[in-house]
N, CA, C and O atoms as a printed pandas DataFrame, in Angstrom:
     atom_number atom_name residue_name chain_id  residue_number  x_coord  y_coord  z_coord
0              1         N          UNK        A               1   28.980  -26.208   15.849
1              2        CA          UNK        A               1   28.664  -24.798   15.788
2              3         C          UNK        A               1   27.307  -24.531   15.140
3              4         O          UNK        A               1   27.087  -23.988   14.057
4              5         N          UNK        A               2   26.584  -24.947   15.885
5              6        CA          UNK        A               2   24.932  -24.670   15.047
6              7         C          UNK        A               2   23.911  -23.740   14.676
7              8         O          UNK        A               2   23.005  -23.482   13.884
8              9         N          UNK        A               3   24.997  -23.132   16.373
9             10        CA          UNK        A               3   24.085  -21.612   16.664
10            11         C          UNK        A               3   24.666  -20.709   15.550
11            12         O          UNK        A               3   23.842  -20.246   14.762
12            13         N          UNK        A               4   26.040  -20.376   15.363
13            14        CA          UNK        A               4   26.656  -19.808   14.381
14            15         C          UNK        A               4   25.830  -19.377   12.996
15            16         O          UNK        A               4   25.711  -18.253   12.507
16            17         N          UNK        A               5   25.225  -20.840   12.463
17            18        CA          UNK        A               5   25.214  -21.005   11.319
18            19         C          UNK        A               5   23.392  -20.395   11.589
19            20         O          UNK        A               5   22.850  -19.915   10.593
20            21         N          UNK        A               6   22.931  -20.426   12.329
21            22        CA          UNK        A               6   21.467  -19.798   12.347
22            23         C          UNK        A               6   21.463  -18.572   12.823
23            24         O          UNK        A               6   20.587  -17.755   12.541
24            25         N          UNK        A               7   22.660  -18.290   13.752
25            26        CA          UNK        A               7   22.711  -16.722   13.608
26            27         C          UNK        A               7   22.900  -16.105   11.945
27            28         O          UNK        A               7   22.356  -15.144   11.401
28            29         N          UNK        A               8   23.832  -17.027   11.462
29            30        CA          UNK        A               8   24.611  -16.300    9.810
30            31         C          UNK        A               8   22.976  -16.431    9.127
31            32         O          UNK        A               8   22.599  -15.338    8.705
32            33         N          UNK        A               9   22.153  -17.335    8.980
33            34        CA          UNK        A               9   21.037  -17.478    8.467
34            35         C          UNK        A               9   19.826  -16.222    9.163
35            36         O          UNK        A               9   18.790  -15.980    8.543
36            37         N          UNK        A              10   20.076  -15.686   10.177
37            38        CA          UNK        A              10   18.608  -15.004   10.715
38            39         C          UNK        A              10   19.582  -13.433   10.194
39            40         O          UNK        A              10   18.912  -12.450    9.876
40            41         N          UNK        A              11   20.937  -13.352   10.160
41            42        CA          UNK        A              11   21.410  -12.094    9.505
42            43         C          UNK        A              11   20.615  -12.034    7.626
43            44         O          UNK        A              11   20.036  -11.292    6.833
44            45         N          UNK        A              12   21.071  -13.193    7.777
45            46        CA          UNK        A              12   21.168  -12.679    6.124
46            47         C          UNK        A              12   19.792  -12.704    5.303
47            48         O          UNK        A              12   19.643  -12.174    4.202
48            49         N          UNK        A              13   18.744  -13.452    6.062
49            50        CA          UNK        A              13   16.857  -13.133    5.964
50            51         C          UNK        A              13   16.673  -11.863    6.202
51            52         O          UNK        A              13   16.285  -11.070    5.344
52            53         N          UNK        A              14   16.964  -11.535    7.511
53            54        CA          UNK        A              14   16.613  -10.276    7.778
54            55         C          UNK        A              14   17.467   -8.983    7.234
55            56         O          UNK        A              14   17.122   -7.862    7.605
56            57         N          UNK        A              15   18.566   -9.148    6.367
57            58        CA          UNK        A              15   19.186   -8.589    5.409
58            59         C          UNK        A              15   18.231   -8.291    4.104
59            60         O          UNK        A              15   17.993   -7.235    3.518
60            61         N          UNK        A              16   17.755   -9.699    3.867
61            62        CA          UNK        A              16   16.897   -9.326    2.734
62            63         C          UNK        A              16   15.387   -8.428    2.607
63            64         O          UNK        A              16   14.962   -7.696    1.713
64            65         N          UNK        A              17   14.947   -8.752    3.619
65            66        CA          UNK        A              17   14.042   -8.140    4.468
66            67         C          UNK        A              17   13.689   -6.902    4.060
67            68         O          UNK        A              17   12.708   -6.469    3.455
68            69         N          UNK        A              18   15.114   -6.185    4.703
69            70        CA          UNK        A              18   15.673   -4.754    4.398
70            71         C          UNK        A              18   15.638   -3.922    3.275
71            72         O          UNK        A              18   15.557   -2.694    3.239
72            73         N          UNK        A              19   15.705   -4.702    2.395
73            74        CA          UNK        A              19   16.140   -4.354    1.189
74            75         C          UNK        A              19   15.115   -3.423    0.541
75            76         O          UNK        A              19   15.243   -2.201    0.470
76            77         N          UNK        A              20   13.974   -4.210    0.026
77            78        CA          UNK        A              20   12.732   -3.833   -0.446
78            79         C          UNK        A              20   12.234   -2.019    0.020
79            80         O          UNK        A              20   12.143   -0.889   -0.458
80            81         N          UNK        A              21   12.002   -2.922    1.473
81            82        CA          UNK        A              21   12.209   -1.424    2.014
82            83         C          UNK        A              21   12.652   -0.121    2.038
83            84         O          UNK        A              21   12.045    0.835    2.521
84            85         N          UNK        A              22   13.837   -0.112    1.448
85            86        CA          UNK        A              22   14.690    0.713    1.816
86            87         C          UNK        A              22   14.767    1.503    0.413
87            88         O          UNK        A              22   15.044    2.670    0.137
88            89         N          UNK        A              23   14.315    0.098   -0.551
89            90        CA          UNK        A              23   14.148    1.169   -2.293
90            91         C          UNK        A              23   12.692    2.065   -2.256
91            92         O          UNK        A              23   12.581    3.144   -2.840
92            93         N          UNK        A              24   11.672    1.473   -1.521
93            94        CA          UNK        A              24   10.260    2.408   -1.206
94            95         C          UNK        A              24   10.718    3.284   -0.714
95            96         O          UNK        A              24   10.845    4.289   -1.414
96            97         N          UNK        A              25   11.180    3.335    0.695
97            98        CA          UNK        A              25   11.027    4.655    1.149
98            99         C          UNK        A              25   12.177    5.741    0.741
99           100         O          UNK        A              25   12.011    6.950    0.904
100          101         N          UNK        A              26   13.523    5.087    0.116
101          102        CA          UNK        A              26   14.167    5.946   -0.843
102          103         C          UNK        A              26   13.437    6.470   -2.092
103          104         O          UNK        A              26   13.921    7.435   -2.683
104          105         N          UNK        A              27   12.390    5.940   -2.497
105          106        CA          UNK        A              27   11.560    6.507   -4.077
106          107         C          UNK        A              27   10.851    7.757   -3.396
107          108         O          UNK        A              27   10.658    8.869   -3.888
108          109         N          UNK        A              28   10.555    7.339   -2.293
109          110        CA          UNK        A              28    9.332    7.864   -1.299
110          111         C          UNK        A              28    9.655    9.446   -1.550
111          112         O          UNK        A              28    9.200   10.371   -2.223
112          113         N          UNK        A              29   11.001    9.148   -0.356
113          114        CA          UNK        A              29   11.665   10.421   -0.295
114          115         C          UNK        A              29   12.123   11.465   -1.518
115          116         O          UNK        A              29   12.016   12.669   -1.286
116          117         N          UNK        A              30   12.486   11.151   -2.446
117          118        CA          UNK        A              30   13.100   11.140   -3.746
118          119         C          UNK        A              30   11.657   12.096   -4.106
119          120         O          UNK        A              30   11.786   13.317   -4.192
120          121         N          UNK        A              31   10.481   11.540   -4.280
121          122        CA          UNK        A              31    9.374   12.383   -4.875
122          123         C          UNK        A              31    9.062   12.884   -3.565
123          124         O          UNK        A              31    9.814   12.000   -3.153
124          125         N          UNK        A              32    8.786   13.290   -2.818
125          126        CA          UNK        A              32    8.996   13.968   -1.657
126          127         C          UNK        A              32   10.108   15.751   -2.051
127          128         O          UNK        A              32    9.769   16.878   -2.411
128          129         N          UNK        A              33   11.142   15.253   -1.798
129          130        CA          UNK        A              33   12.094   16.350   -2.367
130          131         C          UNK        A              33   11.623   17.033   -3.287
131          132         O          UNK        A              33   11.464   18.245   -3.139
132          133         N          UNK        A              34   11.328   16.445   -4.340
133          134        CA          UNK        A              34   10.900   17.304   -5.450
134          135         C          UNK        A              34    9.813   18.051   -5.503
135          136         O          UNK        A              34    9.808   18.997   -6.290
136          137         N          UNK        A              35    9.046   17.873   -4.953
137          138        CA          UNK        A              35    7.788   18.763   -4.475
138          139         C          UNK        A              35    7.921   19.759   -3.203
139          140         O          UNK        A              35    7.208   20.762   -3.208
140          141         N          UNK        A              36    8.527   19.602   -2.451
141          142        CA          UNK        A              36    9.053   20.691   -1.263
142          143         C          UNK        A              36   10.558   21.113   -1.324
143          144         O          UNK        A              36   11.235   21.461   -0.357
144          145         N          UNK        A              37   10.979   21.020   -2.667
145          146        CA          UNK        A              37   12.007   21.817   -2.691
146          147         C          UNK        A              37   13.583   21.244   -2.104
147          148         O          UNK        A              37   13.682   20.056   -1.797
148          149         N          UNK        A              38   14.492   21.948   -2.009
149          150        CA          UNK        A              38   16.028   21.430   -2.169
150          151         C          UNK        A              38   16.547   21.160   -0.471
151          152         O          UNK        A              38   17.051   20.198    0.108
152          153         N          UNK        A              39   16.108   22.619   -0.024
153          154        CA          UNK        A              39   16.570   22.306    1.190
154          155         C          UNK        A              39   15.835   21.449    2.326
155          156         O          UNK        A              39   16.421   20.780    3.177
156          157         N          UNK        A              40   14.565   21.575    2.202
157          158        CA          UNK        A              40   13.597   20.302    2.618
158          159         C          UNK        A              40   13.714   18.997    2.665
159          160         O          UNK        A              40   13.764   18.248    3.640
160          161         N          UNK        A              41   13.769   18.704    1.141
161          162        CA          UNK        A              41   14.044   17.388    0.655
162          163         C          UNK        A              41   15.134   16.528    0.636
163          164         O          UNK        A              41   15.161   15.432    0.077
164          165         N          UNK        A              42   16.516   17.337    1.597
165          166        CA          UNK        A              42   17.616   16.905    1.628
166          167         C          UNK        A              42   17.482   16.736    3.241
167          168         O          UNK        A              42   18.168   15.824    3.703
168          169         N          UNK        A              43   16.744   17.437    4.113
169          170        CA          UNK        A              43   16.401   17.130    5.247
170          171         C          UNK        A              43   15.463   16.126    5.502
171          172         O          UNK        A              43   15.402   15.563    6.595
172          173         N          UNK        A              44   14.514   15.791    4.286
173          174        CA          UNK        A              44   13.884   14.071    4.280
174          175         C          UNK        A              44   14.552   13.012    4.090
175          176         O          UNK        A              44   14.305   11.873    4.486
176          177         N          UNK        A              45   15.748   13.542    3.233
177          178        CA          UNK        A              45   16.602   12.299    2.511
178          179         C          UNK        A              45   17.437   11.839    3.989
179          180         O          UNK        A              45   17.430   10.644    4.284
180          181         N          UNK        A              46   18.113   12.780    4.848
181          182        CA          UNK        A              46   18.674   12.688    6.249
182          183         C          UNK        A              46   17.917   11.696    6.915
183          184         O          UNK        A              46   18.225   10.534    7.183
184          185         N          UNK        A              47   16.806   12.374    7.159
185          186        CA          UNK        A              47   15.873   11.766    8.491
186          187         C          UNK        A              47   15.495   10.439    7.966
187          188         O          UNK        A              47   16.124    9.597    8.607
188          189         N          UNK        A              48   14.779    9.919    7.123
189          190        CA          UNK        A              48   14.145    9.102    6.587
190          191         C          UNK        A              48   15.908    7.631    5.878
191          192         O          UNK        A              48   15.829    6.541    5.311
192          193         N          UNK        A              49   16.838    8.245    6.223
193          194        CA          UNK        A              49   18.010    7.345    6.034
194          195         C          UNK        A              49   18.380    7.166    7.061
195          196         O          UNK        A              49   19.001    6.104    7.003
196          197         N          UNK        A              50   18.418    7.709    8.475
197          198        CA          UNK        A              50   18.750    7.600    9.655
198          199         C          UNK        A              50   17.935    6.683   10.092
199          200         O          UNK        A              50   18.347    5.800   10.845
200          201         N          UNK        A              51   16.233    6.770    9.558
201          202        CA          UNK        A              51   15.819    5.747   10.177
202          203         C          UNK        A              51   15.331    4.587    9.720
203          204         O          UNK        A              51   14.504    3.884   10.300
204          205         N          UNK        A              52   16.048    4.297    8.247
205          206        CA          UNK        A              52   16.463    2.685    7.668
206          207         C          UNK        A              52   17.529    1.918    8.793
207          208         O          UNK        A              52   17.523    0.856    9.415
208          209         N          UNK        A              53   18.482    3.158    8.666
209          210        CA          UNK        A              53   19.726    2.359    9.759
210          211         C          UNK        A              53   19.183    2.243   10.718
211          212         O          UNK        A              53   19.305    1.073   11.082
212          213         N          UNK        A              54   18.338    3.073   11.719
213          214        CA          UNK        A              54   17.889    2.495   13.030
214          215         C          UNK        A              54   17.369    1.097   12.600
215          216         O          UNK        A              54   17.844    0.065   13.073
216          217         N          UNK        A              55   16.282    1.110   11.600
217          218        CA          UNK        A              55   15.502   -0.070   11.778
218          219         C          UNK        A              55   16.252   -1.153   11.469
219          220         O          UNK        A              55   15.901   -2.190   12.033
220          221         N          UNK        A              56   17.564   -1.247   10.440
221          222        CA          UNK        A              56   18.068   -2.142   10.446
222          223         C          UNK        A              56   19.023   -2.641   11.589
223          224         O          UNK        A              56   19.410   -3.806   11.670
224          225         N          UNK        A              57   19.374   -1.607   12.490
225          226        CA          UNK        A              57   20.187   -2.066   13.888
226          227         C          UNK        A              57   19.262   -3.100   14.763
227          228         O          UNK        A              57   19.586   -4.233   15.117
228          229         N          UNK        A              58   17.839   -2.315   15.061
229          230        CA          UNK        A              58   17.174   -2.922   16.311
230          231         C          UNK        A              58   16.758   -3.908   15.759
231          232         O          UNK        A              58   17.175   -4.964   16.235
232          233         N          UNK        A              59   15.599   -4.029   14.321
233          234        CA          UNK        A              59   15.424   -5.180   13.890
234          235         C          UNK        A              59   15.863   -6.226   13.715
235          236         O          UNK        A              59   15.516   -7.223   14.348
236          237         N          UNK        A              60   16.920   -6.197   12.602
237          238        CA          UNK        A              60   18.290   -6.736   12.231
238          239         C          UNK        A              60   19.468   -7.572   13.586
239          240         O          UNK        A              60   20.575   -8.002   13.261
């Protein structure tokens, strides 16, 4: 089972990958909000989390 074990290996790189990412553009957003306000900044926090998960589907 070789392929298995390099699929489990190209998940879990590109898991880590993710990660980094995902605390930037959560800080991103985070000071974002706070400068344009409540209802804005909860519509950045949406969009900008929708498209961690995209990137982690297609990438990933």
């Amino acid at each position: 089972m070789p392929v298995f074990g390099t699929l489990q290996a190209n998940f879990s790189l590109n898991f880590l990958a993710i990660l980094p990412m995902a605390k930037i553009l959560g800080s991103i957003t985070e000071e974002l909000a706070d400068s344009v306000g409540e209802t804005l900044g909860g519509l950045l926090n949406a969009s900008f989390g929708i498209s961690e998960s995209h990137d982690a589907v297609t990438l990933g």
